[in-house]
C-alpha positions in Angstrom: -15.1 -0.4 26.2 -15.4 -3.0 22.9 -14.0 -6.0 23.5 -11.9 -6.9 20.7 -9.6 -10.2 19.8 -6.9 -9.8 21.8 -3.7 -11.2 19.2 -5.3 -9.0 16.1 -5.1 -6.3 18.2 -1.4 -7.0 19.6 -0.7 -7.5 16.6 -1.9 -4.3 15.4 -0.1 -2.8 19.0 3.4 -4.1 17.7 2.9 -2.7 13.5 2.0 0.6 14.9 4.9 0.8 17.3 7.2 -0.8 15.1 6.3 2.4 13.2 6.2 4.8 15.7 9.8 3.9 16.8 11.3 4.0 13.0 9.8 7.3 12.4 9.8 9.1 15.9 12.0 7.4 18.4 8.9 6.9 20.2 9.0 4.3 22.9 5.3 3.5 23.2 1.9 4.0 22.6 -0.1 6.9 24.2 -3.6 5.8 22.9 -6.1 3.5 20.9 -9.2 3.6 19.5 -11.6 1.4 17.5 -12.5 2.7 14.7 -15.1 -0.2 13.5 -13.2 -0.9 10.3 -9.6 0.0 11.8 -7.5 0.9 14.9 -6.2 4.2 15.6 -3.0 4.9 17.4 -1.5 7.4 18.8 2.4 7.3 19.4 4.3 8.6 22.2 7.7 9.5 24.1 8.9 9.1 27.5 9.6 12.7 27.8 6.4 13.5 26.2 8.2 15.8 23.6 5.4 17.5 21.0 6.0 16.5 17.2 4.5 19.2 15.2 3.0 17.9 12.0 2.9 14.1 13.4 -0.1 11.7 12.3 -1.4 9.0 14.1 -1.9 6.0 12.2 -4.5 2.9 11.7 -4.1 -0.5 11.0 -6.7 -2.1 9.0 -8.3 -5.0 10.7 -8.9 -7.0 7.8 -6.1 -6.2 5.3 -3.2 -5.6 8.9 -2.5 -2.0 5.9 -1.2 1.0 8.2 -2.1 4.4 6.9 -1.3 7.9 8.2 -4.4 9.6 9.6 -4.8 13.1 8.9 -6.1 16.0 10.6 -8.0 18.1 10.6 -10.1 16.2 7.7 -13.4 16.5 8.1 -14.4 12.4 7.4 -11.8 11.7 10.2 -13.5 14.2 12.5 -16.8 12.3 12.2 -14.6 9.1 12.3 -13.8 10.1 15.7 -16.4 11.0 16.9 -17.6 7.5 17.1 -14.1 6.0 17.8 -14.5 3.9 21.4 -11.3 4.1 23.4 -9.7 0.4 23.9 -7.1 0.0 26.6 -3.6 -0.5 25.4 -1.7 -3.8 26.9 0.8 -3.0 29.5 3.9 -3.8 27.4 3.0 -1.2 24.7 1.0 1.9 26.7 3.0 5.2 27.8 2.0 7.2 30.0 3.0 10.4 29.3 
């Protein structure tokens, strides 16, 4: 796994739950990836209840901008593809 900074990425932990839980009711974070320029998040809920039609979202590691992050879209597809997993801190990862 890439070792990142550990407060940007908090940070970046907290703006994508913050959203997450204003949007979903989710209460934490399922996944995370590095996406070189970005993070990618995936939110979740205890109860691991499906949300058709919900995004995941990234947070800009230079500018802190959240975006939606759409699939399928074929430049996110190849984005993925080279996405490393990062390991979420305790206080935000769900296990679902």
């Amino acid at each position: 796994m890439r070792q990142v900074s550990s407060m940007k990425f908090e940070e970046a932990c907290e703006k994508a739950l913050d959203y997450f839980r204003k949007e979903y009711n989710d209460s934490g974070l399922r996944s995370a990836r590095d996406l070189k320029e970005s993070w990618l998040f995936e939110g979740a809920n205890e109860d691991g209840a499906v949300v058709y039609g919900k995004q995941d979202v990234t947070i800009d590691k230079k500018s802190g901008e959240l975006d939606l992050f759409y699939l399928p879209n074929e430049e996110n597809f190849k984005r993925l593809d080279e996405a490393v997993k990062i390991e979420l801190p305790e206080k935000y990862r769900i296990n679902v």
